[in-house]
VEXDREN-2710 file (C-alpha; in Angstrom, 1 decimal):
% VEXDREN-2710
k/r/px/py/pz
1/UNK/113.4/7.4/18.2
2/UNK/114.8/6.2/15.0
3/UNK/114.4/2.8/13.2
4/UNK/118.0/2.1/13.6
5/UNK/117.1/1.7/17.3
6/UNK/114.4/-0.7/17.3
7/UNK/115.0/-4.1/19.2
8/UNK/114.4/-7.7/19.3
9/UNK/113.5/-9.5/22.5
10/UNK/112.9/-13.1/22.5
11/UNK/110.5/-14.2/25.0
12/UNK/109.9/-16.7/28.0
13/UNK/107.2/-18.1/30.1
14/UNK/104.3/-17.2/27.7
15/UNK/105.6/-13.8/26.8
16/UNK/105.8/-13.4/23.0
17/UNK/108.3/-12.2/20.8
18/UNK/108.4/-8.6/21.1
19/UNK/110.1/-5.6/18.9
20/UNK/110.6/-2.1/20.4
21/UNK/111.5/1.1/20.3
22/UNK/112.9/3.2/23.3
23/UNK/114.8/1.4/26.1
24/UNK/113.8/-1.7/26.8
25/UNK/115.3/-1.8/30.5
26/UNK/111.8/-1.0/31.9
27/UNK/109.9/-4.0/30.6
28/UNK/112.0/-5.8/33.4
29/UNK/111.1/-3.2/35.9
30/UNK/107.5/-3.7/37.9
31/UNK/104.9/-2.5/35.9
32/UNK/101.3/-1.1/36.8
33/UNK/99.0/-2.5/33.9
34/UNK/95.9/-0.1/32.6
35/UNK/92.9/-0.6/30.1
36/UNK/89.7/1.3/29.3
37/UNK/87.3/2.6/26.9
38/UNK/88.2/4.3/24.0
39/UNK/85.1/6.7/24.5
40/UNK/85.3/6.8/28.5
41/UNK/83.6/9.4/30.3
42/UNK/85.1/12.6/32.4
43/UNK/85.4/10.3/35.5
44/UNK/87.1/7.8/33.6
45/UNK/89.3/9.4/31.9
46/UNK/89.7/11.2/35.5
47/UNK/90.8/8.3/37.1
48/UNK/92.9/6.9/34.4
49/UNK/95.1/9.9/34.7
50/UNK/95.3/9.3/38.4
51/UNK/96.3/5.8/37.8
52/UNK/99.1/6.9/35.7
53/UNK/100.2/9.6/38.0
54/UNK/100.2/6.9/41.3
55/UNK/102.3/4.6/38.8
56/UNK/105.3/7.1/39.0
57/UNK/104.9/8.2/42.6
58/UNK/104.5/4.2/43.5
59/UNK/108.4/3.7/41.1
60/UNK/106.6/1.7/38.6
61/UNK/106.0/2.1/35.0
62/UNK/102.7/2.1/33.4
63/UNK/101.7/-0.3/30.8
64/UNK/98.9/0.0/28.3
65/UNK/97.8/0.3/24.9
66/UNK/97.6/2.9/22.2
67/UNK/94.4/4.1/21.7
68/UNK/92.6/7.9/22.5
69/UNK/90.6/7.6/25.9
70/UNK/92.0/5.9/28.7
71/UNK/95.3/4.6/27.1
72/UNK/96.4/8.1/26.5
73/UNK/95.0/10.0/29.0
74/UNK/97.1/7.4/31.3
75/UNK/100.1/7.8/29.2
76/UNK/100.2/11.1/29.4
77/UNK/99.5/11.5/33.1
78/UNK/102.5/9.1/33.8
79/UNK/104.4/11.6/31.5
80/UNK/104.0/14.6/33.0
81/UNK/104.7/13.6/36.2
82/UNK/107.8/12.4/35.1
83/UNK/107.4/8.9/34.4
84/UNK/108.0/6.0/32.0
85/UNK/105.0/4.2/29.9
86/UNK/105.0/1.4/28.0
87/UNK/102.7/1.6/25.0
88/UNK/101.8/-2.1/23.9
89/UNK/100.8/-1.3/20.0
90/UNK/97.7/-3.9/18.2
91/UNK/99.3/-3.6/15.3
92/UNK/103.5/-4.0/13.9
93/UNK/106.0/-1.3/15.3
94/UNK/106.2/0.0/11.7
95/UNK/102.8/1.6/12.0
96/UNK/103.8/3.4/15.0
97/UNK/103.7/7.3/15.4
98/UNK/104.1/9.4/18.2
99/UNK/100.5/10.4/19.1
100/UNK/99.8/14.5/19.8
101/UNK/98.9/14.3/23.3
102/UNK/102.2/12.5/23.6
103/UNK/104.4/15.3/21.9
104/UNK/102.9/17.9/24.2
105/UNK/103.5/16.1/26.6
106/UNK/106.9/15.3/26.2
107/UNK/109.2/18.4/26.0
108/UNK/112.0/19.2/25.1
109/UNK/112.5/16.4/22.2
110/UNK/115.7/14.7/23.1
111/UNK/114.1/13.7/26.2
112/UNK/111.4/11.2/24.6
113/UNK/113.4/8.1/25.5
114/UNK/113.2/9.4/28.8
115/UNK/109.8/8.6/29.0
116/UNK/108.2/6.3/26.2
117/UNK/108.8/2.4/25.0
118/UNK/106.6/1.1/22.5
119/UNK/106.1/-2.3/21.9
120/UNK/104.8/-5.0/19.4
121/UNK/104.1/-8.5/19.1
122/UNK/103.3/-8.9/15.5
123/UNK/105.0/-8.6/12.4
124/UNK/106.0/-4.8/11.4
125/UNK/103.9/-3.4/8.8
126/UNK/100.4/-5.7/10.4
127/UNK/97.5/-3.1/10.7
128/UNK/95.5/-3.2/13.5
129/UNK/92.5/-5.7/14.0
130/UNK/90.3/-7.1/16.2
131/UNK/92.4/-10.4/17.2
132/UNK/95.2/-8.5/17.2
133/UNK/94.0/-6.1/19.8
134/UNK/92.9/-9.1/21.5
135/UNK/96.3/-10.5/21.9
136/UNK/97.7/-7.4/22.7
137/UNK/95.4/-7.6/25.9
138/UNK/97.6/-10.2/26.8
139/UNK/100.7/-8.8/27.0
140/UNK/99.2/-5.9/28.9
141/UNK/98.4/-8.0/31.4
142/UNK/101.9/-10.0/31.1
143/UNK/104.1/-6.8/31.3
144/UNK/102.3/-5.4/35.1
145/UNK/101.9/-6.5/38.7
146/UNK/98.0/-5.3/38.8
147/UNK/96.0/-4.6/35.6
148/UNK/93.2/-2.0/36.3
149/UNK/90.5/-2.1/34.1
150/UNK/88.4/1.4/34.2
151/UNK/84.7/0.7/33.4
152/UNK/84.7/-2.6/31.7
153/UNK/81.9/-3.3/28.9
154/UNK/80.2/-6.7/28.5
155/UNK/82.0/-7.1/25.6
156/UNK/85.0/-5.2/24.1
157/UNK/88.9/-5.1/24.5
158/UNK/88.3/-4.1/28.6
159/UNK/85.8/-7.0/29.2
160/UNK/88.6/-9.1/27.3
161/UNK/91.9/-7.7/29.4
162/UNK/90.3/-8.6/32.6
163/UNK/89.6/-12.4/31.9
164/UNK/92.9/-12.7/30.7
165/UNK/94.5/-11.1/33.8
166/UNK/92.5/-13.6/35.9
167/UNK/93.5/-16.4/34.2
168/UNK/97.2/-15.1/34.6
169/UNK/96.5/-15.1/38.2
170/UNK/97.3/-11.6/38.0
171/UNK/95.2/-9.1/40.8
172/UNK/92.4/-7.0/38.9
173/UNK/91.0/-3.8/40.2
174/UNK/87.9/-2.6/38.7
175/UNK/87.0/1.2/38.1
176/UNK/83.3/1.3/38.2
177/UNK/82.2/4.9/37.7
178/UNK/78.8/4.8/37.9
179/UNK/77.7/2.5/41.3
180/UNK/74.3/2.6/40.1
181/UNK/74.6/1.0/36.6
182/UNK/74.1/-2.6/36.3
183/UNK/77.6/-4.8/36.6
184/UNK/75.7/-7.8/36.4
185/UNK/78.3/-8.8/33.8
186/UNK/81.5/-8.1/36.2
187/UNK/79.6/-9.7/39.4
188/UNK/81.2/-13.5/38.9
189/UNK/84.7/-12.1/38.9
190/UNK/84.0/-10.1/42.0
191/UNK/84.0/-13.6/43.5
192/UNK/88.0/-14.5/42.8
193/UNK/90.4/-14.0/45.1
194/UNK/92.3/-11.2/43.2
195/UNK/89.8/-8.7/42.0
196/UNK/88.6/-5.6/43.8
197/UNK/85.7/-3.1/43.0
198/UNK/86.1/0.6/43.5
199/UNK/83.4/3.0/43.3
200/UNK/85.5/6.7/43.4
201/UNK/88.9/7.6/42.9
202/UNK/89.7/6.9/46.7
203/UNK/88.7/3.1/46.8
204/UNK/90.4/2.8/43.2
205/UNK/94.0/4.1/44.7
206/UNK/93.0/2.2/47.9
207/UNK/92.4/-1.0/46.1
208/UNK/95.6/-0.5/43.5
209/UNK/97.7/-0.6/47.1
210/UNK/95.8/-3.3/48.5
211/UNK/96.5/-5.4/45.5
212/UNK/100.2/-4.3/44.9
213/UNK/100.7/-6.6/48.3
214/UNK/99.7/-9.5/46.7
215/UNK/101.6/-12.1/45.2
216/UNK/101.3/-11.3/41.5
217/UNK/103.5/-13.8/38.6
218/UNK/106.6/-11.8/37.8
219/UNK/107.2/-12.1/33.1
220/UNK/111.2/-13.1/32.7
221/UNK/111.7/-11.8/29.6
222/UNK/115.3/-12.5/28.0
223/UNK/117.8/-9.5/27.0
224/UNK/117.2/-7.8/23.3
225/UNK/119.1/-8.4/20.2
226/UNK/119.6/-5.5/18.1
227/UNK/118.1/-5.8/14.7
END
């Protein structure tokens, strides 16, 4: 994707501003939101790549950020099945670079666009940082019809994504790994409407489909300029 391609999309409805690169057709299409730990275990990373695999066979796109762990492994999943992800960046488009998991993934070349937009709110050459990754988070949750968050912390990006989705009003499903760890910290959102729990890879898919039936807000987002 070259820099003559990159887009301009001026936003609605609490969506910000956004540049681009790649089409930007799917960020109208539904999208099935993910977020994770950077350092996620073998079941995590497990049932991210699941999650990115159901996105395709389900006809939606996944959306999530940029980072090694669960972002990738569910880019790249969505990928090889044949499908189309949306990277959301923490930092401006001019930073981006085409990760290596991505360009093994994605083969022959000319078939990139096929299968990759990336995305940023902030100004082109910002460098990553906390806040930024923070608002990011946001437009994760924005851009999909569920967002599911695979073993949130008490703190961190994950824990972050998933109050943001509920105050969106937007369904959660939560990957807990590990039934016997303490998720004292995730217990008060078990109690809204819109969030699941799901102990295995079965109740996650189960609980991904259960929430795709429920009314979820819908971003307008207003055609690109070119830059």
């Amino acid at each position: 994707m070259a820099t003559k391609d990159i887009w301009r999309r001026h936003a609605r409805d609490s969506i910000p501003d956004l540049t681009g690169l790649g089409p930007e057709k799917p960020l109208a299409e539904p999208g099935l939101s993910l977020c994770g730990s950077r350092n996620a275990g073998d079941t995590g990373i497990q049932w991210a790549r699941e999650v990115g695999r159901f996105a395709v066979d389900q006809g939606f796109n996944l959306v999530s950020g940029y980072a090694k762990g669960v972002d990738m492994a569910g880019h790249v999943a969505c990928v090889e099945a044949g499908g189309h992800t949306i990277a959301v960046l923490a930092e401006g488009l001019g930073r981006f670079r085409l990760r290596r998991e991505l360009q093994a993934a994605i083969e022959p070349w000319d078939e990139l666009e096929q299968h990759l937009t990336a995305v940023s709110q902030f100004e082109s050459n910002a460098g990553w940082t906390v806040w930024r990754a923070m608002q990011r988070n946001d437009l994760i949750c924005a851009l999909g019809t569920v967002l599911v968050a695979i073993d949130p912390g008490d703190s961190g990006g994950t824990h972050d994504a998933v109050k943001k989705a509920i105050k969106r009003e937007i369904p959660v499903v939560i990957g807990w790994p590990d039934p016997e760890r303490d998720r004292a910290h995730i217990d008060p959102w078990l109690s809204k409407p819109r969030v699941r729990l799901a102990s295995s890879e079965e109740e996650l898919i189960a609980a991904i489909n259960d929430a795709l039936t429920s009314e979820a807000p819908t971003p307008e987002i207003s055609q690109p300029t070119l830059l």
